[in-house]
C-alpha positions as CSV (number, residue, x, y, z in Angstrom):
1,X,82.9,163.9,58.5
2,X,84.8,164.4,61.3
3,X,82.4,163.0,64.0
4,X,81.7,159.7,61.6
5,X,85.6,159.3,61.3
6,X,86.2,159.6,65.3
7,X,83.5,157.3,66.0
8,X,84.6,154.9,63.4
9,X,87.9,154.6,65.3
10,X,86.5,154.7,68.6
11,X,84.4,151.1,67.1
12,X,87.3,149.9,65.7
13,X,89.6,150.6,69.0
14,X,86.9,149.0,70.5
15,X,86.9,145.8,68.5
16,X,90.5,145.5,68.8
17,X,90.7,145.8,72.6
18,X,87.8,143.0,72.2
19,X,89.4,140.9,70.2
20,X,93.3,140.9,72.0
21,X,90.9,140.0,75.4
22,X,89.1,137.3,73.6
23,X,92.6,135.7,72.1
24,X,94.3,136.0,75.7
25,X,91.8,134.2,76.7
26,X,91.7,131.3,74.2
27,X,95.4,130.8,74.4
28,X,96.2,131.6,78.1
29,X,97.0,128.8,80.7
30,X,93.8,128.2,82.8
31,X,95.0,129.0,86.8
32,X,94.8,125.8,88.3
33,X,92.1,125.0,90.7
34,X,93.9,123.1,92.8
35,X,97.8,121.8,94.5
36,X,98.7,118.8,95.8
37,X,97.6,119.7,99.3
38,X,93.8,119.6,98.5
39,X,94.6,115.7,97.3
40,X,93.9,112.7,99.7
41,X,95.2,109.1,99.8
42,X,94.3,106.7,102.3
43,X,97.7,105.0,104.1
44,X,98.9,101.6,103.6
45,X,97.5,101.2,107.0
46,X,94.1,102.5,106.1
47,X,93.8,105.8,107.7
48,X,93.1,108.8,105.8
49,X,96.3,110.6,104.3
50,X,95.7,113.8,103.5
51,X,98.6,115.6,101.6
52,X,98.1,118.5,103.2
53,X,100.1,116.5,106.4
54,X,103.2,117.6,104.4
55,X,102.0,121.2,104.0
56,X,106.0,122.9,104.6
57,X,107.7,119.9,103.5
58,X,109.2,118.6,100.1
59,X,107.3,115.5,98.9
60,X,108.4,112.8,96.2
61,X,105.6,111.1,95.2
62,X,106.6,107.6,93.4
63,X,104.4,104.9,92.5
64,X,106.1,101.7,93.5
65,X,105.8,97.9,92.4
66,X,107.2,94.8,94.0
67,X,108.3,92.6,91.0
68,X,109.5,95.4,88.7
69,X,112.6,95.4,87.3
70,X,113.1,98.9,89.4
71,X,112.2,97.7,92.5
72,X,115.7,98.2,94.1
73,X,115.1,101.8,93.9
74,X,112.7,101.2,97.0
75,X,116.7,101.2,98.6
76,X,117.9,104.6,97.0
77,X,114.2,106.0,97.9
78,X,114.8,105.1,101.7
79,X,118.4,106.3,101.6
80,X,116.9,109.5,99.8
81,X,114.9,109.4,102.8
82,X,117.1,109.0,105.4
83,X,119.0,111.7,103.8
84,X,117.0,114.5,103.5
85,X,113.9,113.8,105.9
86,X,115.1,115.8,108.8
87,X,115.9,118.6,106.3
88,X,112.2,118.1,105.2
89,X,111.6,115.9,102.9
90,X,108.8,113.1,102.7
91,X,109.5,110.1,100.2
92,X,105.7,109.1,99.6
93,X,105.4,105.7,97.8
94,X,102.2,104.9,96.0
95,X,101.9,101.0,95.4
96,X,100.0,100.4,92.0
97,X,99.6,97.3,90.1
98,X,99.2,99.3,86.7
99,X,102.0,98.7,84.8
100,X,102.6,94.7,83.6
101,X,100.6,93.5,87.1
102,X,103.9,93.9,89.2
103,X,101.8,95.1,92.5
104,X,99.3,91.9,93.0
105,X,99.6,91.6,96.7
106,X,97.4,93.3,99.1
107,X,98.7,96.3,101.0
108,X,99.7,94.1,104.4
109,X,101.5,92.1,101.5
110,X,103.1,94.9,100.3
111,X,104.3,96.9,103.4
112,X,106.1,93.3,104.7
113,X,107.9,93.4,101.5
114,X,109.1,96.9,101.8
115,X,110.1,96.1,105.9
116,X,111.4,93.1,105.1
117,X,113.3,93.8,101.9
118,X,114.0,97.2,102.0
119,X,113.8,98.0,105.7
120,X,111.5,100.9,104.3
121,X,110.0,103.4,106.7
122,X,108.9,105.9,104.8
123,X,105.0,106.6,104.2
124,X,103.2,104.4,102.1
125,X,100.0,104.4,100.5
126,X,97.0,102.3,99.8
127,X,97.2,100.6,96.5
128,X,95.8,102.6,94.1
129,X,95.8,103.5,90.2
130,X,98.1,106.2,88.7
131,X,96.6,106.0,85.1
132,X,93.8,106.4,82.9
133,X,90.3,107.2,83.6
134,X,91.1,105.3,86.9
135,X,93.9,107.4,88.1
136,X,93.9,108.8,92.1
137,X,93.0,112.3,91.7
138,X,96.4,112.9,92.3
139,X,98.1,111.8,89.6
140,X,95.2,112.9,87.1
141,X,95.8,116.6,88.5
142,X,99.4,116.1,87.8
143,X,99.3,115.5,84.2
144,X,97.1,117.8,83.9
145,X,99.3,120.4,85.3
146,X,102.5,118.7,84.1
147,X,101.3,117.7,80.5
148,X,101.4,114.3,78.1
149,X,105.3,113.7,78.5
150,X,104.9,114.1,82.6
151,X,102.2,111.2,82.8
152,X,103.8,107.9,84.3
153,X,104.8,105.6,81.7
154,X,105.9,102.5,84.5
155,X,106.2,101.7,87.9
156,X,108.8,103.9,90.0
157,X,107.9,107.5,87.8
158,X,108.3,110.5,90.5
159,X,106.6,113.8,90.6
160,X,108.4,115.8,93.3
161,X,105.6,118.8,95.4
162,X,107.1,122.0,96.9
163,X,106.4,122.6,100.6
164,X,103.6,125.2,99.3
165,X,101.9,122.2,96.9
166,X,103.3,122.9,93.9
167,X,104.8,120.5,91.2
168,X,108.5,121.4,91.1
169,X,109.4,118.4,88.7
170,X,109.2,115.0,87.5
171,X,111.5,112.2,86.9
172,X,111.0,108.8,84.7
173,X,111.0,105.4,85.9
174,X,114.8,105.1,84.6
175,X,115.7,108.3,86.5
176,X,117.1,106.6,89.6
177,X,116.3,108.2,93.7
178,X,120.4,108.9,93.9
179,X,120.9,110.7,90.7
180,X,122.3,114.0,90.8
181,X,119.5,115.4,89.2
182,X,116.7,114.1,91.5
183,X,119.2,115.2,94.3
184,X,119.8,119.1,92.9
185,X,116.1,118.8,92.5
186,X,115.1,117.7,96.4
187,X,117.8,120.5,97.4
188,X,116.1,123.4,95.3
189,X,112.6,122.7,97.1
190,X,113.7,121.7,100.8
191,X,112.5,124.0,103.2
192,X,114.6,127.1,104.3
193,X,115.2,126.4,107.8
């Protein structure tokens, strides 16, 4: 009996070490396959924009609109920018017309907008969709990453990369450029010089 009873728990020790392996695996958070450096957008200008440009740098990635009710933060974005771009920081807008049609206009409409109204200097995208089965890869890797409640819900939402690619945070459409916590934020992740 003593040989059935030892191999009896040598199956069971066995079935338990199979089953904790199995249940780590159903319930552990798949590694992600990608950061934001591995995503391209193409410039307002047309050229290819790679993300990995800002490999070392923070990024804020907003998706902007010209006749939203946020539009003004386009002037707390460049002053963000002008704050913080020599300290390495990139303010990244992403025109898109999904939310309510508020980006109609082509993208030489759209940069003579920002210049004009905003004196805006900072990069700038192509026009492109942040949402649904559309959405840039970007933004689809994002909420992925970021879950439901991280998806952009209007125009002017804000994810905001690490130098290395990662997603550090995100902040709503209502969060505005200047507030303290989008600030504390851009300060956590800016390169050590």
């Amino acid at each position: 009996m003593g040989q059935g009873m030892a191999a009896m728990r040598l199956v069971g020790l066995v079935l338990g070490v199979l089953a904790m392996a199995f249940l780590a695996s159903v319930f552990a958070k798949p590694a992600s396959a990608a950061g934001a450096h591995d995503f391209t957008f193409t410039s307002i200008d047309g050229a290819p924009l790679p993300l990995a440009t800002y490999r070392g740098k923070a990024v804020l990635v907003v998706n902007t609109a010209s006749f939203c009710g946020f539009t003004k933060q386009y002037a707390d974005l460049q002053a963000l920018w002008e704050r913080y771009r020599d300290r390495g920081l990139v303010v990244l807008g992403v025109p898109s017309n999904d939310f309510g049609g508020q980006e109609p206009g082509t993208e030489a409409e759209i940069k003579e907008f920002c210049q004009v109204n905003f004196d805006v200097d900072f990069p700038m995208t192509s026009k492109v969709s942040v949402r649904g089965n559309e959405a840039h890869p970007f933004y689809a890797w994002a909420a992925k990453e970021l879950g439901f409640a991280a998806k952009p819900r209007w125009n002017f939402h804000k994810y905001l990369v690490t130098p290395d690619g990662r997603l550090a945070d995100w902040f709503s459409t209502t969060t505005s450029p200047n507030a303290e916590r989008v600030v504390r934020a851009v300060e956590r992740v800016l390169p050590k010089s």
